[in-house]
PDB file of N, H, CA, C and O in Angstrom:
ATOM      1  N   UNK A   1     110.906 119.397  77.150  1.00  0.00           N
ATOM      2  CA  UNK A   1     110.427 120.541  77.897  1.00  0.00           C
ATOM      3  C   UNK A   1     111.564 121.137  78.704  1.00  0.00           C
ATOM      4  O   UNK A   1     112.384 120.401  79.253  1.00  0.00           O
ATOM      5  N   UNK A   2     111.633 122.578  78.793  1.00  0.00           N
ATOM      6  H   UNK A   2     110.967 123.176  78.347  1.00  0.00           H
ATOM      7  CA  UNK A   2     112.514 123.348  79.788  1.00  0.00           C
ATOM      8  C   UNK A   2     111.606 123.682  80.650  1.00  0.00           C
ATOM      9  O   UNK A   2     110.379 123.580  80.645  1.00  0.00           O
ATOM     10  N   UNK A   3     112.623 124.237  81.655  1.00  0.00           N
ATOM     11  H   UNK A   3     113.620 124.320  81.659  1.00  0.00           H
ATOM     12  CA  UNK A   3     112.063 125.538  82.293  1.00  0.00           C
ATOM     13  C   UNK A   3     111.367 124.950  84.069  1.00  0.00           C
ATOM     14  O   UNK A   3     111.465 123.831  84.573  1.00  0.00           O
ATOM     15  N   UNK A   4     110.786 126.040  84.560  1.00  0.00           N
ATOM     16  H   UNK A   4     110.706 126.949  84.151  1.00  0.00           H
ATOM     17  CA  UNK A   4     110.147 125.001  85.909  1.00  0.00           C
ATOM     18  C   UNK A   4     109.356 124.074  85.883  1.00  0.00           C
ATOM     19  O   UNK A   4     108.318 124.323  85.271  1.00  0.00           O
ATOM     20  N   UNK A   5     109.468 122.801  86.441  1.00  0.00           N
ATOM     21  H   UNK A   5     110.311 122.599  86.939  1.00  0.00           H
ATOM     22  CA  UNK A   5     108.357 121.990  86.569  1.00  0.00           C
ATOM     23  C   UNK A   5     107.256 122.570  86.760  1.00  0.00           C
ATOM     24  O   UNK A   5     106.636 122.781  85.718  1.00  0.00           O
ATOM     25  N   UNK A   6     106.793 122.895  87.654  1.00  0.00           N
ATOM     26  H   UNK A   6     107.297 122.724  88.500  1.00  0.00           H
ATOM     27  CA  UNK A   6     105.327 123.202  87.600  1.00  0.00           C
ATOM     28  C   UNK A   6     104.907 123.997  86.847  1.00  0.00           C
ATOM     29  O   UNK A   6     103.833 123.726  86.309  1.00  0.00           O
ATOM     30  N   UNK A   7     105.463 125.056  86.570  1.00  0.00           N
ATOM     31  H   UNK A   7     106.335 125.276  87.007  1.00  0.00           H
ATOM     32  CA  UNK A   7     104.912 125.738  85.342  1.00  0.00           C
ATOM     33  C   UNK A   7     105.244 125.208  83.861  1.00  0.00           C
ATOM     34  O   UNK A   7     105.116 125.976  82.908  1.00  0.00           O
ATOM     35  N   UNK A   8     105.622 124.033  83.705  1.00  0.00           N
ATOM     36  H   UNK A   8     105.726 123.409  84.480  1.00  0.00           H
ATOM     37  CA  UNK A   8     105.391 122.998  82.558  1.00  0.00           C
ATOM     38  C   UNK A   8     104.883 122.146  82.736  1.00  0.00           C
ATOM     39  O   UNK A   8     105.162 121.220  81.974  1.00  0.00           O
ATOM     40  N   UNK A   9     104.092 121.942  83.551  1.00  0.00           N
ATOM     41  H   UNK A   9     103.865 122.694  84.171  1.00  0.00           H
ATOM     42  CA  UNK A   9     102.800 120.743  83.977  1.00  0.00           C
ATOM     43  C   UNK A   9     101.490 121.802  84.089  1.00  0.00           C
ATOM     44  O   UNK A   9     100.410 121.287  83.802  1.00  0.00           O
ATOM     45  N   UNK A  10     101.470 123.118  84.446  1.00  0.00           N
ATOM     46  H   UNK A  10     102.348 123.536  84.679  1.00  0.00           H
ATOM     47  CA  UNK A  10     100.690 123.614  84.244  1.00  0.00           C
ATOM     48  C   UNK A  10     100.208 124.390  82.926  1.00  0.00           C
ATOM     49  O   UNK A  10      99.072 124.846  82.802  1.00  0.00           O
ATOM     50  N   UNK A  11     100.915 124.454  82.246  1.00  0.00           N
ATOM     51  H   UNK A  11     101.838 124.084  82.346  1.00  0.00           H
ATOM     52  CA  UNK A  11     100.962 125.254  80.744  1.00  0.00           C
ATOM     53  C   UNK A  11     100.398 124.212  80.016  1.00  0.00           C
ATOM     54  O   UNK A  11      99.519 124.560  79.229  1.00  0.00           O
ATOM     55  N   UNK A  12     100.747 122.673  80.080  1.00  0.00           N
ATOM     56  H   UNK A  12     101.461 122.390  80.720  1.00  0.00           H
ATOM     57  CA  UNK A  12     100.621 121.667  79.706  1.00  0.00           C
ATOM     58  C   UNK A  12      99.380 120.961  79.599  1.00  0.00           C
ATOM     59  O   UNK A  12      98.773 120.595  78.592  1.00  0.00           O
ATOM     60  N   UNK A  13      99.086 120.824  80.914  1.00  0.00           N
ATOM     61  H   UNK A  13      99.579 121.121  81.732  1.00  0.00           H
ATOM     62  CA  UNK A  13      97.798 120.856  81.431  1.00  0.00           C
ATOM     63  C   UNK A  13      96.207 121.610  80.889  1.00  0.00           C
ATOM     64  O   UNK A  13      95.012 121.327  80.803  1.00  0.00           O
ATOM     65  N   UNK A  14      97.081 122.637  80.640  1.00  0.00           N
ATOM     66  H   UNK A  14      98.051 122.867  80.710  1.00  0.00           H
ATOM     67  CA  UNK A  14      96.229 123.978  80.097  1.00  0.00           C
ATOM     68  C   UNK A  14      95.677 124.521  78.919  1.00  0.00           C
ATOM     69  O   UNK A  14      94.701 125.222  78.654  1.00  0.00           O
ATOM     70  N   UNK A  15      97.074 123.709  77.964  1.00  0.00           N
ATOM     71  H   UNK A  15      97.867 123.140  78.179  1.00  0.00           H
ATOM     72  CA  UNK A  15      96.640 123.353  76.425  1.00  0.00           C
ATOM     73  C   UNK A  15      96.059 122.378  76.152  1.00  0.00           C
ATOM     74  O   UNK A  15      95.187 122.475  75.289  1.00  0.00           O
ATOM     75  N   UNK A  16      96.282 121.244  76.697  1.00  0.00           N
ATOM     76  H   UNK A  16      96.990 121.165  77.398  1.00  0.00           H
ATOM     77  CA  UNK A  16      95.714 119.627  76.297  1.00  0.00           C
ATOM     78  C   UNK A  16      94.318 119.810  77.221  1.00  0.00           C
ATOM     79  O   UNK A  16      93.447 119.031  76.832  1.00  0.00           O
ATOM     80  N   UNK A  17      93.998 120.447  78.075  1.00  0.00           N
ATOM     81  H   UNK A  17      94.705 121.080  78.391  1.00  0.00           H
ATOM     82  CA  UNK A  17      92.330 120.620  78.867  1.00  0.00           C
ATOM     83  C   UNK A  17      92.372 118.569  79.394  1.00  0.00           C
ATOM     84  O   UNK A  17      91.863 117.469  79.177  1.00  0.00           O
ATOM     85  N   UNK A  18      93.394 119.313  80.178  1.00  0.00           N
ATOM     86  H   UNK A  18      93.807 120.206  80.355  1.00  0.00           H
ATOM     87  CA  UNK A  18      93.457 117.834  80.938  1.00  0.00           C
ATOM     88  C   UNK A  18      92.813 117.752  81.885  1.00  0.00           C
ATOM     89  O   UNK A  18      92.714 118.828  82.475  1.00  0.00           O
ATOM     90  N   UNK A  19      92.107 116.631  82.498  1.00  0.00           N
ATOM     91  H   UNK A  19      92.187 115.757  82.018  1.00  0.00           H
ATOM     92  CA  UNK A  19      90.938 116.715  83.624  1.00  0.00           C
ATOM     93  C   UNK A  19      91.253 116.404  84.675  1.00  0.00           C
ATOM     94  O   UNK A  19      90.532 116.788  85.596  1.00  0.00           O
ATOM     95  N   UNK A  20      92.299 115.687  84.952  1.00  0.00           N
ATOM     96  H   UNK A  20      92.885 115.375  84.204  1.00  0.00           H
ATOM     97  CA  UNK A  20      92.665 115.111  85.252  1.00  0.00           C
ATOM     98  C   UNK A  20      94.208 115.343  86.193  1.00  0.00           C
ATOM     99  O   UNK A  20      94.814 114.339  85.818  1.00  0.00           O
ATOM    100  N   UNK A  21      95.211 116.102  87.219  1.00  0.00           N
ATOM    101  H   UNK A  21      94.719 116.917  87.523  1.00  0.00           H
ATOM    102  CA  UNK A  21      96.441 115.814  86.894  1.00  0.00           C
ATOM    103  C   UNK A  21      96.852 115.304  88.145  1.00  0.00           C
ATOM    104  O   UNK A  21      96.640 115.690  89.295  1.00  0.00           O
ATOM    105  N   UNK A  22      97.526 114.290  87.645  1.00  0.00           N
ATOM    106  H   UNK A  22      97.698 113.977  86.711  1.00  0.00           H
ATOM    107  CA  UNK A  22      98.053 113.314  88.848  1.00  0.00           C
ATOM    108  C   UNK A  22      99.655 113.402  89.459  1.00  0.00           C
ATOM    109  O   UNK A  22     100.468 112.819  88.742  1.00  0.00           O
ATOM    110  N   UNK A  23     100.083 113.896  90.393  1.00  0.00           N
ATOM    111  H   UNK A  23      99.422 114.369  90.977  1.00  0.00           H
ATOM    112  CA  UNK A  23     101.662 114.004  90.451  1.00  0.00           C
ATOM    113  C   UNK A  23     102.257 113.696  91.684  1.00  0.00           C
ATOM    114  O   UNK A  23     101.640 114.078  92.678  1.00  0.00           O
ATOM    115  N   UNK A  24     103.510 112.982  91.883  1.00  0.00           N
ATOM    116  H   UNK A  24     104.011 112.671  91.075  1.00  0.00           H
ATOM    117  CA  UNK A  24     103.795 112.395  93.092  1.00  0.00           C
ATOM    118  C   UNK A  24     104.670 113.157  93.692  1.00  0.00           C
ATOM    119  O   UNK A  24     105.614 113.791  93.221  1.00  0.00           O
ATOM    120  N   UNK A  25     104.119 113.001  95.255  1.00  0.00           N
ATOM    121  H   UNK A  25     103.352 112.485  95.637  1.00  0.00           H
ATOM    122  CA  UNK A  25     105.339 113.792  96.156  1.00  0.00           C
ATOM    123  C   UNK A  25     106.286 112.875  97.116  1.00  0.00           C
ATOM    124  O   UNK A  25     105.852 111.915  97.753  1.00  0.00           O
ATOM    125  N   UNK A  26     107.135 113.148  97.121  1.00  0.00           N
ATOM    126  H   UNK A  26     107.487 113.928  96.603  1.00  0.00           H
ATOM    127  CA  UNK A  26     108.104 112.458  98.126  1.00  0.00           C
ATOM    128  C   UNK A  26     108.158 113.083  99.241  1.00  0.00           C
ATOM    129  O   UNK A  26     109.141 112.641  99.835  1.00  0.00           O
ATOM    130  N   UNK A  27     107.640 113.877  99.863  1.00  0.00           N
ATOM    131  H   UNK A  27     106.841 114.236  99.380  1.00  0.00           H
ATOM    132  CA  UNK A  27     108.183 114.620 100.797  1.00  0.00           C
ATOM    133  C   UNK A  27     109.539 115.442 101.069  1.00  0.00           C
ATOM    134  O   UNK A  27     110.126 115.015 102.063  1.00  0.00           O
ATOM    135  N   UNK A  28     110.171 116.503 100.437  1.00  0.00           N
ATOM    136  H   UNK A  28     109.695 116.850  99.630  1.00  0.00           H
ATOM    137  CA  UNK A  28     111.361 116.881 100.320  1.00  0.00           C
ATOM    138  C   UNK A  28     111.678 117.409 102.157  1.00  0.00           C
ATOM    139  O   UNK A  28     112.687 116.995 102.728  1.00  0.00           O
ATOM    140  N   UNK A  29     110.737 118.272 102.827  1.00  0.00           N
ATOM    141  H   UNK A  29     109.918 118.608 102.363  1.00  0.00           H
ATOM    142  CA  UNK A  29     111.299 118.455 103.925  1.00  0.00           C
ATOM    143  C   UNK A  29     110.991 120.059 103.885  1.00  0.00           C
ATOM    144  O   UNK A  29     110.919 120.713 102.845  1.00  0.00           O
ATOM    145  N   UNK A  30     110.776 120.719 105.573  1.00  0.00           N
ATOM    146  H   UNK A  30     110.835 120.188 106.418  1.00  0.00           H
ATOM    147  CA  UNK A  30     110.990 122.141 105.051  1.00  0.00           C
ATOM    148  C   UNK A  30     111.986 122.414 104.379  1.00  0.00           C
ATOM    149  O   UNK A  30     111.797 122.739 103.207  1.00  0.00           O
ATOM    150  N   UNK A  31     113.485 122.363 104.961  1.00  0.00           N
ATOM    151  H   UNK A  31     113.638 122.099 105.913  1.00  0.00           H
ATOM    152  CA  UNK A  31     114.552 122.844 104.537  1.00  0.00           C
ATOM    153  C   UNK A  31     114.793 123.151 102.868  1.00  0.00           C
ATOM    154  O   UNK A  31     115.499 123.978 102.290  1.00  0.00           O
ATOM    155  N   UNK A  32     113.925 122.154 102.407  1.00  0.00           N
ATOM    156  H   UNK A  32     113.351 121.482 102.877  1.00  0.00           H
ATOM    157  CA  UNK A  32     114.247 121.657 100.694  1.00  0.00           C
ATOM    158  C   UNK A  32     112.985 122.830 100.447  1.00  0.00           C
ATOM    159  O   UNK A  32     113.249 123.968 100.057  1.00  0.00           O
ATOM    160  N   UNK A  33     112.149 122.554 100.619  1.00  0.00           N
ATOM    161  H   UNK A  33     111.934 121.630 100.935  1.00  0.00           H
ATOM    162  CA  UNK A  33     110.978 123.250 100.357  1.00  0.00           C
ATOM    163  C   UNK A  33     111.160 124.765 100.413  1.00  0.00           C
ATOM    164  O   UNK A  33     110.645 125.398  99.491  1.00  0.00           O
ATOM    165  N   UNK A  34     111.928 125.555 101.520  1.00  0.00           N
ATOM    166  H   UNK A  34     112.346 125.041 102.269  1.00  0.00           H
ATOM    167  CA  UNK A  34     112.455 126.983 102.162  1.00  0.00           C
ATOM    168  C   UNK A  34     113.389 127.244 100.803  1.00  0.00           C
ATOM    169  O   UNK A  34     113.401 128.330 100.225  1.00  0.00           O
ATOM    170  N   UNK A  35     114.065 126.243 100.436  1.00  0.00           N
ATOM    171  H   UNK A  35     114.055 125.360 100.906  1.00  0.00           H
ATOM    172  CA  UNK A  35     115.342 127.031  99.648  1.00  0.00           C
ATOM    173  C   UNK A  35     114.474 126.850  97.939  1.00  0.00           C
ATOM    174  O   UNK A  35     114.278 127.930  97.382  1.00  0.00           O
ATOM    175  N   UNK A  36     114.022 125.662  97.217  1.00  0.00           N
ATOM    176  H   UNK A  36     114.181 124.784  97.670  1.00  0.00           H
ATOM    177  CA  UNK A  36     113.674 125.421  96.305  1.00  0.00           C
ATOM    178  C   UNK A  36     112.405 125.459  95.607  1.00  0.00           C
ATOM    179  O   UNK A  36     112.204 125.276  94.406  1.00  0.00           O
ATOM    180  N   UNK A  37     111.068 125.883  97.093  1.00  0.00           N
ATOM    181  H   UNK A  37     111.231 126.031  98.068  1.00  0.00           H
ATOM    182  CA  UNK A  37     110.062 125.829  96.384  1.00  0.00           C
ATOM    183  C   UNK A  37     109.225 124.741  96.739  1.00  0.00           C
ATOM    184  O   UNK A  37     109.774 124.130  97.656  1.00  0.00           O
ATOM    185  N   UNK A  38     107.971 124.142  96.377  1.00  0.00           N
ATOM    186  H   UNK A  38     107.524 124.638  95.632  1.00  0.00           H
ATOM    187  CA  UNK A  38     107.250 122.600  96.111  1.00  0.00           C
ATOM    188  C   UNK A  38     106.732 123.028  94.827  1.00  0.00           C
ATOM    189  O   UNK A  38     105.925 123.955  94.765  1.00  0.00           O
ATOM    190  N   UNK A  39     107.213 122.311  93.626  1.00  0.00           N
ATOM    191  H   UNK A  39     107.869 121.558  93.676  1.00  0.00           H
ATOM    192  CA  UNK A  39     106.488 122.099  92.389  1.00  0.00           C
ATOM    193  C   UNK A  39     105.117 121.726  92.776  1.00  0.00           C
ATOM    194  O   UNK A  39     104.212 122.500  92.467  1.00  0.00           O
ATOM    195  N   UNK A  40     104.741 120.209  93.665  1.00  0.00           N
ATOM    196  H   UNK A  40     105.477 119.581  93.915  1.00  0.00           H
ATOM    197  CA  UNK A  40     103.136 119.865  94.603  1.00  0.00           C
ATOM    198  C   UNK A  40     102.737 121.247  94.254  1.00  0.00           C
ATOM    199  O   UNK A  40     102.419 121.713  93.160  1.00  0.00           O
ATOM    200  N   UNK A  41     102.809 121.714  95.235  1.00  0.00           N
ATOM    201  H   UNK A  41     103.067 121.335  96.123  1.00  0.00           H
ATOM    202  CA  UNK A  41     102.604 122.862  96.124  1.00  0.00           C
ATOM    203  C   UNK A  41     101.775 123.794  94.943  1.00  0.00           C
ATOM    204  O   UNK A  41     100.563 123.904  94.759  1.00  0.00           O
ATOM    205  N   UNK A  42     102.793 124.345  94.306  1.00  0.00           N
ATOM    206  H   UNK A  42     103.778 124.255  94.456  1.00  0.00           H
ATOM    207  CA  UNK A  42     102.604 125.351  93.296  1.00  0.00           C
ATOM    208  C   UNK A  42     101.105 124.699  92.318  1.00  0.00           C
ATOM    209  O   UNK A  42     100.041 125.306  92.201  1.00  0.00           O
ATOM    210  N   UNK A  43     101.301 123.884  91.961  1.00  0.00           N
ATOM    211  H   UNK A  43     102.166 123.391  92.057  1.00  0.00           H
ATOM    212  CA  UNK A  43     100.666 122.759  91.356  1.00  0.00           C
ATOM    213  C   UNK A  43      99.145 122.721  91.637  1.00  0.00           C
ATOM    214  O   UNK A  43      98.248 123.005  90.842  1.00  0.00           O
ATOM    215  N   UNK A  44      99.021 122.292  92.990  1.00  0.00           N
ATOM    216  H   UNK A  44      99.749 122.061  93.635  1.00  0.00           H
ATOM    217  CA  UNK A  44      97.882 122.029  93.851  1.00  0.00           C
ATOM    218  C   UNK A  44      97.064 123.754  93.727  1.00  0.00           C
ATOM    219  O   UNK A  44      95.928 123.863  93.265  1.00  0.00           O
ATOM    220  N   UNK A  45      97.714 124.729  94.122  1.00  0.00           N
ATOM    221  H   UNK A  45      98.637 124.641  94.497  1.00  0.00           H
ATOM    222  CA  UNK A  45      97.248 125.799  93.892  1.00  0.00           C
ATOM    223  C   UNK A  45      96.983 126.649  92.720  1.00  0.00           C
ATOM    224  O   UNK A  45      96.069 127.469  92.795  1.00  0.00           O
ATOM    225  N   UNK A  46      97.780 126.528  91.497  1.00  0.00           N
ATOM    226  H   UNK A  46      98.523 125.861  91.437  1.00  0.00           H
ATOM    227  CA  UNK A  46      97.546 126.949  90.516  1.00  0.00           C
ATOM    228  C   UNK A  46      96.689 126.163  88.927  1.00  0.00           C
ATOM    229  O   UNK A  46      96.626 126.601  87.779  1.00  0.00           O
ATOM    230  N   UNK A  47      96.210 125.039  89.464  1.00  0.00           N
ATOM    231  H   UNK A  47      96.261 124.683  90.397  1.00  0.00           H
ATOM    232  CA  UNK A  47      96.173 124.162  88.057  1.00  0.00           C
ATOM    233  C   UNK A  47      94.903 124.647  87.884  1.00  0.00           C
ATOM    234  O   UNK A  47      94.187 125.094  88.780  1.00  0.00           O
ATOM    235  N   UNK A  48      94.553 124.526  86.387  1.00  0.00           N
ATOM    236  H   UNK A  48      95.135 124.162  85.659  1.00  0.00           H
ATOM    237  CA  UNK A  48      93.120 124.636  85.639  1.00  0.00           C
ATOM    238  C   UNK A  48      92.012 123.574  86.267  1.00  0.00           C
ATOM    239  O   UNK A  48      90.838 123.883  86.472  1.00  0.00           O
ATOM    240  N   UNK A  49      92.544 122.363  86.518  1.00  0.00           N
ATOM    241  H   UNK A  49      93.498 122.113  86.351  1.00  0.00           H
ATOM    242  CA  UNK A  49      91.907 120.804  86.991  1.00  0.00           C
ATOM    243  C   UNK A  49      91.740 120.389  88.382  1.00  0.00           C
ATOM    244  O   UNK A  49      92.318 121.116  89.190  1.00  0.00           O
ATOM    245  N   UNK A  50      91.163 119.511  88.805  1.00  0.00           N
ATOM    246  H   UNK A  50      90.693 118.921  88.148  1.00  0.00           H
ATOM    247  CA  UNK A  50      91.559 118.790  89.640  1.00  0.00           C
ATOM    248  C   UNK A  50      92.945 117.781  89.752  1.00  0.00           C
ATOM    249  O   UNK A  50      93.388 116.952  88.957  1.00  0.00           O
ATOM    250  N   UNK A  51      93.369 118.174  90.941  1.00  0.00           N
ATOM    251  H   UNK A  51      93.009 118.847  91.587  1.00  0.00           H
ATOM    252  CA  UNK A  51      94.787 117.405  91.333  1.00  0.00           C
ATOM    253  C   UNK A  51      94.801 116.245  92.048  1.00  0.00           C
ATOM    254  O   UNK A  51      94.305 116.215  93.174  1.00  0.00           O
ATOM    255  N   UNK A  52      95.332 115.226  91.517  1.00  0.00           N
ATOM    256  H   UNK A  52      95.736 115.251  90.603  1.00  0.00           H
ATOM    257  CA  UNK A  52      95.478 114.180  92.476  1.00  0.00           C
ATOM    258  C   UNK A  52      96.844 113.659  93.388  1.00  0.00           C
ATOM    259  O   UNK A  52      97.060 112.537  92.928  1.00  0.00           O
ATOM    260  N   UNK A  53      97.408 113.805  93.975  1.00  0.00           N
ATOM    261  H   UNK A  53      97.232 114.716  94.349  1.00  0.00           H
ATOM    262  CA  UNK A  53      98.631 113.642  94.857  1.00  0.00           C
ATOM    263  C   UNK A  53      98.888 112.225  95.362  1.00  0.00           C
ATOM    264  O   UNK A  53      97.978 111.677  95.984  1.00  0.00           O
ATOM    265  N   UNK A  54      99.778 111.723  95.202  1.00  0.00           N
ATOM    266  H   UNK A  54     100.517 112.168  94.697  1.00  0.00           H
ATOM    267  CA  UNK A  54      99.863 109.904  95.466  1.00  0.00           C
ATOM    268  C   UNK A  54     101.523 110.686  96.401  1.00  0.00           C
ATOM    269  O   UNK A  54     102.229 111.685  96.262  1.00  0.00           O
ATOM    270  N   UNK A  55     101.462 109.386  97.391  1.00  0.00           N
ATOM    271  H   UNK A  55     100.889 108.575  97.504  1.00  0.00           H
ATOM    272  CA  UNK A  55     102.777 109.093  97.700  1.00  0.00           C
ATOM    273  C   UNK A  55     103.240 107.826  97.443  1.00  0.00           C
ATOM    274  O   UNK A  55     102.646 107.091  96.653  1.00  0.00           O
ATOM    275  N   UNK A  56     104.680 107.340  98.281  1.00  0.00           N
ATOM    276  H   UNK A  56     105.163 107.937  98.923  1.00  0.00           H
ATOM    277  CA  UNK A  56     105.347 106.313  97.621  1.00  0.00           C
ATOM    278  C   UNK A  56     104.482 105.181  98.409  1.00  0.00           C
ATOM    279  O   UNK A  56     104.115 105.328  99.575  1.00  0.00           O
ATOM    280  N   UNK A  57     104.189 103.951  97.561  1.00  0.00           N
ATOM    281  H   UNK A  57     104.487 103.832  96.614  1.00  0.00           H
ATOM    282  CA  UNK A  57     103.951 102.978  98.186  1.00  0.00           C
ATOM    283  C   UNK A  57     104.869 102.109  99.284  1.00  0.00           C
ATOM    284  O   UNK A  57     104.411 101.713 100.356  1.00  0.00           O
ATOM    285  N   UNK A  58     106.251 101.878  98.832  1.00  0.00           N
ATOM    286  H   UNK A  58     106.623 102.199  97.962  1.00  0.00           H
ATOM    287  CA  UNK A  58     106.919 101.023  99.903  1.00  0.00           C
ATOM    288  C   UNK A  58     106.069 101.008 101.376  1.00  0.00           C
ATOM    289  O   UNK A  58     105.829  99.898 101.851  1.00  0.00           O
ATOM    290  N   UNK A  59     105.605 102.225 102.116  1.00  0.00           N
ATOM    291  H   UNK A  59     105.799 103.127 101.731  1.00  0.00           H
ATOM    292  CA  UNK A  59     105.508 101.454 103.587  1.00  0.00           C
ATOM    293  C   UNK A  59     104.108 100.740 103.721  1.00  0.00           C
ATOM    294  O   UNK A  59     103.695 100.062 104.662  1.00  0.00           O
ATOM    295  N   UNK A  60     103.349 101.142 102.276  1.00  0.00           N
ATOM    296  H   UNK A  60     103.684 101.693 101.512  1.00  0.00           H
ATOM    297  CA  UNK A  60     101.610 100.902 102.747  1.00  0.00           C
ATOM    298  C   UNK A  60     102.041  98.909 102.092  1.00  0.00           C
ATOM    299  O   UNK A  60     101.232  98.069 102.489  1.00  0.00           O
ATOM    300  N   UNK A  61     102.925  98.519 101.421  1.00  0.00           N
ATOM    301  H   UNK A  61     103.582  99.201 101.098  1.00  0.00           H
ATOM    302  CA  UNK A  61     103.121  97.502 100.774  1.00  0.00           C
ATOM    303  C   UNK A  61     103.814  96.885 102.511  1.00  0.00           C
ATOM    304  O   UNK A  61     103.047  96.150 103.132  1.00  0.00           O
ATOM    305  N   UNK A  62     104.863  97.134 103.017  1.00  0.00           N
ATOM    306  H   UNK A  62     105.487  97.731 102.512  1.00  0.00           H
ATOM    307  CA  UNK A  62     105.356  96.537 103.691  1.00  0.00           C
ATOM    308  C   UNK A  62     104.074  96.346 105.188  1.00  0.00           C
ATOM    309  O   UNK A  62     103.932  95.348 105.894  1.00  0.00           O
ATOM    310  N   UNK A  63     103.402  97.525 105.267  1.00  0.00           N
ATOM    311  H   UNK A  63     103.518  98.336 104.694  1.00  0.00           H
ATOM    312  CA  UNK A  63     101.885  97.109 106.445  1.00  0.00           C
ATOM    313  C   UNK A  63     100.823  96.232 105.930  1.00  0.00           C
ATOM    314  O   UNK A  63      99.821  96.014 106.610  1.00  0.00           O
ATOM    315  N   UNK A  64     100.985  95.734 104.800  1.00  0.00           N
ATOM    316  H   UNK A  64     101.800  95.911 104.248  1.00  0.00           H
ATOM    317  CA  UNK A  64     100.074  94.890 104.072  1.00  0.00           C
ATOM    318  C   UNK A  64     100.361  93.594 104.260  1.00  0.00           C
ATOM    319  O   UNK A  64      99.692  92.781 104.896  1.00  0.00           O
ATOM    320  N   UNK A  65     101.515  93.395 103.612  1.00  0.00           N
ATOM    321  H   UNK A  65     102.059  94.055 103.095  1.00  0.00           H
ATOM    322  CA  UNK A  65     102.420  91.494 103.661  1.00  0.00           C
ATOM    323  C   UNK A  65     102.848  91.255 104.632  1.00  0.00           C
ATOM    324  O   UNK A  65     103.481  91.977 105.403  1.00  0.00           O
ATOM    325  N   UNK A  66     102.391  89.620 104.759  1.00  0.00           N
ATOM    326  H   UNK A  66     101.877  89.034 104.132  1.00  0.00           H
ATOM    327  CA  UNK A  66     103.362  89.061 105.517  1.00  0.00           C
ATOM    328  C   UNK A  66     104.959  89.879 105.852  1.00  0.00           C
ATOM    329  O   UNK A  66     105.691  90.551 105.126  1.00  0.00           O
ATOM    330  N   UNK A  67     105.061  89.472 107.224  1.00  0.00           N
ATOM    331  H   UNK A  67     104.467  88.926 107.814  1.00  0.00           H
ATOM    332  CA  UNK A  67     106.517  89.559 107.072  1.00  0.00           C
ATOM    333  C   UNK A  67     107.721  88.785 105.871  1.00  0.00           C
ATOM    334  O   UNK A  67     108.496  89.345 105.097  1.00  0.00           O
ATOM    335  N   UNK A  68     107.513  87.533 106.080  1.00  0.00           N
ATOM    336  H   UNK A  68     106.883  87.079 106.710  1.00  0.00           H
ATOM    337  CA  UNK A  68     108.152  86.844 104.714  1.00  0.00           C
ATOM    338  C   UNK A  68     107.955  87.284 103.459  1.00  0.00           C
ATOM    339  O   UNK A  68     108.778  87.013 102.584  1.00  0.00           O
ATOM    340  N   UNK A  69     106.885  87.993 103.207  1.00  0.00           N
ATOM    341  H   UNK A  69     106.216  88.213 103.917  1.00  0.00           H
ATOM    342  CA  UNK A  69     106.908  88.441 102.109  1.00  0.00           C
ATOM    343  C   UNK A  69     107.561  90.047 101.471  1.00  0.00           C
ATOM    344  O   UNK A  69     107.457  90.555 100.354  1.00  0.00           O
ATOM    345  N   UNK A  70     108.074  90.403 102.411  1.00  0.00           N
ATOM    346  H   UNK A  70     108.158  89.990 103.318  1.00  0.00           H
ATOM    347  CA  UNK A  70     108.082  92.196 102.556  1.00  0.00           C
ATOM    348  C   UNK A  70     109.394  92.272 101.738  1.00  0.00           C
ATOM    349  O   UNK A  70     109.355  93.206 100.937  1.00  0.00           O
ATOM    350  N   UNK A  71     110.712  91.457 101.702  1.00  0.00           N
ATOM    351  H   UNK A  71     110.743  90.698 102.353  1.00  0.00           H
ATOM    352  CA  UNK A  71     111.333  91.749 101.182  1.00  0.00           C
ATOM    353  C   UNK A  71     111.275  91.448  99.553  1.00  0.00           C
ATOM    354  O   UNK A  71     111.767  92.285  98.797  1.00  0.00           O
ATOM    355  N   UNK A  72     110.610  90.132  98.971  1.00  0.00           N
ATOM    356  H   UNK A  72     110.210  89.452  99.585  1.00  0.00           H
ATOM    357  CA  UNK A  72     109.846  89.767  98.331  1.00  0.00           C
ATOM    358  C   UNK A  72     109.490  91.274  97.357  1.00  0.00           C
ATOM    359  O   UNK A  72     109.910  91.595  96.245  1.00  0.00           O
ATOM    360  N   UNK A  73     108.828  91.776  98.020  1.00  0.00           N
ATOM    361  H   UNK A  73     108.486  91.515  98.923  1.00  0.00           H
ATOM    362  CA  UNK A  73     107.768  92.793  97.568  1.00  0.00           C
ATOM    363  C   UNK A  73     108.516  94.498  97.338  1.00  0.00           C
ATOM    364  O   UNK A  73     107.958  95.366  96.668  1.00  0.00           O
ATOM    365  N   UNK A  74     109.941  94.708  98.095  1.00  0.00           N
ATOM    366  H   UNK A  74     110.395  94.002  98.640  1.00  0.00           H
ATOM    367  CA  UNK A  74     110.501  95.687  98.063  1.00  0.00           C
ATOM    368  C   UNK A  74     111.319  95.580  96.878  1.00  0.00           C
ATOM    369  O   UNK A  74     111.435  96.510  96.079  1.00  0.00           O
ATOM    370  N   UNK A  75     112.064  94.119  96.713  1.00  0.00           N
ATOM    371  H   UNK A  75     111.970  93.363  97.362  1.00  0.00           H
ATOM    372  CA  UNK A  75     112.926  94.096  95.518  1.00  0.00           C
ATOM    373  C   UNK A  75     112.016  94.164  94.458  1.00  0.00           C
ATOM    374  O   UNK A  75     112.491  94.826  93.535  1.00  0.00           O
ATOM    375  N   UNK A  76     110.791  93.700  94.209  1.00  0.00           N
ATOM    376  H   UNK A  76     110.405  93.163  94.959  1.00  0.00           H
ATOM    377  CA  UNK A  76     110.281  94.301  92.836  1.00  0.00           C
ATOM    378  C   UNK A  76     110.030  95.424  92.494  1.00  0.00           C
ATOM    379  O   UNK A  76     109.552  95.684  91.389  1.00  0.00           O
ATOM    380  N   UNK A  77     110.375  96.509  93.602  1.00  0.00           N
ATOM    381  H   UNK A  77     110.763  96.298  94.499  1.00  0.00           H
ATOM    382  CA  UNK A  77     109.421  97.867  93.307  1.00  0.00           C
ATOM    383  C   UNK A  77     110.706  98.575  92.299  1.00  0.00           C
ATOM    384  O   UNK A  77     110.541  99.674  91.769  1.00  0.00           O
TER     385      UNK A  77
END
């Protein structure tokens, strides 16, 4: 695939009658967001479907475990 992300997750989306679309954000920041856009963003507002948005697990993993276990749990990710 070329071209913009979101408008190749949405074209995509649109042929296959996906029900479904799931896509992760990292948080880029205004600054990133002001100059480049949010694919999210665009995404969340334009899709045929319902959207589902996940972020990164690392901190909900590290408020979960033991302390002894946290590093444990970061090197596998």
């Amino acid at each position: 695939m070329e071209g913009q992300a979101y408008r190749e997750i949405l074209n995509y989306a649109e042929k296959s009658a996906i029900d479904l679309i799931c896509i992760g954000a990292h948080g880029a920041g205004f600054a990133s967001r002001a100059l480049f856009g949010s694919n999210v963003d665009r995404v969340l507002r334009q899709a045929p479907s319902p959207v589902l948005v996940t972020r990164p697990l690392k901190p909900a993993i590290a408020l979960a475990l033991p302390k002894e276990l946290q590093a444990l749990a970061a090197a596998m990710l």
